[in-house]
C-alpha positions as CSV (number, residue, x, y, z in Angstrom):
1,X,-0.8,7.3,14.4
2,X,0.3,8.4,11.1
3,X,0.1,12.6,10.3
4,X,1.5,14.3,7.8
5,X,3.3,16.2,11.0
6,X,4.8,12.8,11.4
7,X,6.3,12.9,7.7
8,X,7.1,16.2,8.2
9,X,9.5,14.8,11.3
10,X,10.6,12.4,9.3
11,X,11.5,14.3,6.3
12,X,13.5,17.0,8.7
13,X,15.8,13.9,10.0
14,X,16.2,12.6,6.5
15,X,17.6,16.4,5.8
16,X,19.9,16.5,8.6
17,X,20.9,12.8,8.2
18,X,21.9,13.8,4.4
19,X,19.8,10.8,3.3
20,X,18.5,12.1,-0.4
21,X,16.3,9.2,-1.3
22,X,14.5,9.6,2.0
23,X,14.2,13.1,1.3
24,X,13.2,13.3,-2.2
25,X,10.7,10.1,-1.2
26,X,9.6,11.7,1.7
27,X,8.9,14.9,-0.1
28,X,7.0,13.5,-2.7
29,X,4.7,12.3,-0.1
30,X,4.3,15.3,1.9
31,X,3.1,16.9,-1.7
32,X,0.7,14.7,-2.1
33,X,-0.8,14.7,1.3
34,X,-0.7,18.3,0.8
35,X,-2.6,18.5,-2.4
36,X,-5.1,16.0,-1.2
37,X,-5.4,18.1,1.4
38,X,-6.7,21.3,-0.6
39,X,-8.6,19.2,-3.4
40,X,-10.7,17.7,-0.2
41,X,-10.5,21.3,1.7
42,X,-9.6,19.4,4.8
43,X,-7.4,17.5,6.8
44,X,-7.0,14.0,5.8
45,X,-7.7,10.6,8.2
46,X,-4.7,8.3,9.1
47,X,-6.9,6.1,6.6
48,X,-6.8,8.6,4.2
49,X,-2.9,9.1,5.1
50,X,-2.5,5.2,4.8
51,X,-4.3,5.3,1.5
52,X,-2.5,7.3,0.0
53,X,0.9,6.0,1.3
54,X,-0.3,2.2,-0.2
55,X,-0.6,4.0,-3.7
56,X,2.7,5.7,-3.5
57,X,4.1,1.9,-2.6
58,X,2.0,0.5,-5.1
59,X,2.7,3.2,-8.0
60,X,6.7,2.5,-7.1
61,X,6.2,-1.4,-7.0
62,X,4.7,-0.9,-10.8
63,X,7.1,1.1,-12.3
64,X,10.1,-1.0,-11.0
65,X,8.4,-3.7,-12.6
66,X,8.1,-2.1,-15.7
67,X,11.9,-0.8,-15.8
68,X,12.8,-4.6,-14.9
69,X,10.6,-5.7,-18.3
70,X,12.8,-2.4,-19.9
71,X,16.0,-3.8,-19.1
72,X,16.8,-0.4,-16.6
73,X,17.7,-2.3,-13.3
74,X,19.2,0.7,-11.7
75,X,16.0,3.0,-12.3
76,X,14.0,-0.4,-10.8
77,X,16.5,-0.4,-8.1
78,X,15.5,3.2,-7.1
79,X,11.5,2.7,-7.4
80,X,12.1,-0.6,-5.2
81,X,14.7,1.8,-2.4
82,X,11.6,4.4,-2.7
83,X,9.2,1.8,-1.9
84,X,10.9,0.1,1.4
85,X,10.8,3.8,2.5
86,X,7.0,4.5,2.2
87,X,6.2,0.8,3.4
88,X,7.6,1.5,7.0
89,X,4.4,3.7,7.4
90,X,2.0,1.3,6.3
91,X,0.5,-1.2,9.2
92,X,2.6,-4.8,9.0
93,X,1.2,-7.1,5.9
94,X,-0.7,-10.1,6.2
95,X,1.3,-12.8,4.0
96,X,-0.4,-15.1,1.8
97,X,-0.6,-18.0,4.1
98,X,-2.8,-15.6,6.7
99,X,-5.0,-14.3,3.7
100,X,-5.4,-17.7,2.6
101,X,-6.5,-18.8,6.5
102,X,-9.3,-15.4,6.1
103,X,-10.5,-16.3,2.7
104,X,-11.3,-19.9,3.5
105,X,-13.1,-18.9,6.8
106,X,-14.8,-16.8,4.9
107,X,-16.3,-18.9,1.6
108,X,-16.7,-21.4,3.9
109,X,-18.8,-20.1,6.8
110,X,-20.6,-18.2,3.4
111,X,-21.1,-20.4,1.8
112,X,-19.7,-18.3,-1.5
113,X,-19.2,-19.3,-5.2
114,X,-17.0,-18.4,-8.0
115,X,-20.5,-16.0,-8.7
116,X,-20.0,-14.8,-5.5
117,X,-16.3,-13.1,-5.9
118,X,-16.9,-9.5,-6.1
119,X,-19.2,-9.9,-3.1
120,X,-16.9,-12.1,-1.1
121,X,-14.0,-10.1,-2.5
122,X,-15.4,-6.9,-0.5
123,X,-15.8,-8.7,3.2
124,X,-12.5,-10.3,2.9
125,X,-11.2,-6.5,2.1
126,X,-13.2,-4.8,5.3
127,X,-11.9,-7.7,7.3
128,X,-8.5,-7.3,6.4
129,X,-8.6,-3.5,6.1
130,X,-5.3,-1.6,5.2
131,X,-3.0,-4.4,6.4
132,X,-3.3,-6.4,2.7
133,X,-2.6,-5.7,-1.0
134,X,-5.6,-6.1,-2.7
135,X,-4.2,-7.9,-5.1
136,X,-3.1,-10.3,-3.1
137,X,-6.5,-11.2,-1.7
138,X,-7.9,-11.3,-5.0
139,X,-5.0,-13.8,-6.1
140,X,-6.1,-15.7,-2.7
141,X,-9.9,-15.6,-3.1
142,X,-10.4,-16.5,-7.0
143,X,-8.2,-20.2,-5.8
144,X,-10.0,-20.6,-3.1
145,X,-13.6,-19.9,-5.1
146,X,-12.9,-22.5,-7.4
């Protein structure tokens, strides 16, 4: 069960380990858990926790993307590092080849359309919960609703 207690944990190993990108990653995290925390005025879910985890992965998967397109490989390099960190948190990913297996149950027993994505596209997301990319199901879904 993921806490921020956990990350907490985690974070004091990273310190006595001497591991700076863990810490400074780890850090990062705990702030924003934090300040979730007192924008919401309680304590957050492990959903909550693993939501915000997937868009600290996500946000780090984007701007190593965009520092690849810039020519900065060793700034991509650091937002990739930062990334492998947070993903040991998340709940193990479906590949493409399980999505694909869901998404064609799905249209099929459903009977969906191309018309039908945004409605398909929101069972195939409660039925794979936190352990897909969303973009990865919609990448799945739109072939499969063609």
């Amino acid at each position: 069960m993921l806490s921020l207690s956990q990350i907490e944990t985690e974070l004091v190993t990273a310190i006595k380990a001497k591991d700076q990108m863990a810490v400074e990653t780890l850090r990062g995290l705990k702030t924003r858990i934090q300040n979730e925390q007192i924008a919401k005025m309680k304590e957050l879910a492990e959903n909550d926790i693993l939501s915000l985890v997937k868009s600290e992965v996500k946000r780090r998967k984007e701007a190593a993307e965009s520092y690849t397109t810039g020519g900065r490989q060793e700034l991509a390099q650091k937002e990739l590092a930062e990334a492998r960190i947070l993903e040991k948190y998340l709940p193990p990913q479906l590949n493409e080849d399980q999505v694909a297996e869901m998404a064609e149950k799905l249209v099929t027993e459903n009977g969906f359309k191309a018309a039908d994505f945004g409605k398909a596209m929101g069972l195939l997301k409660a039925q794979a919960g936190q352990s897909a990319d969303g973009a990865v199901l919609a990448k799945v879904l739109k072939e499969k609703l063609k």
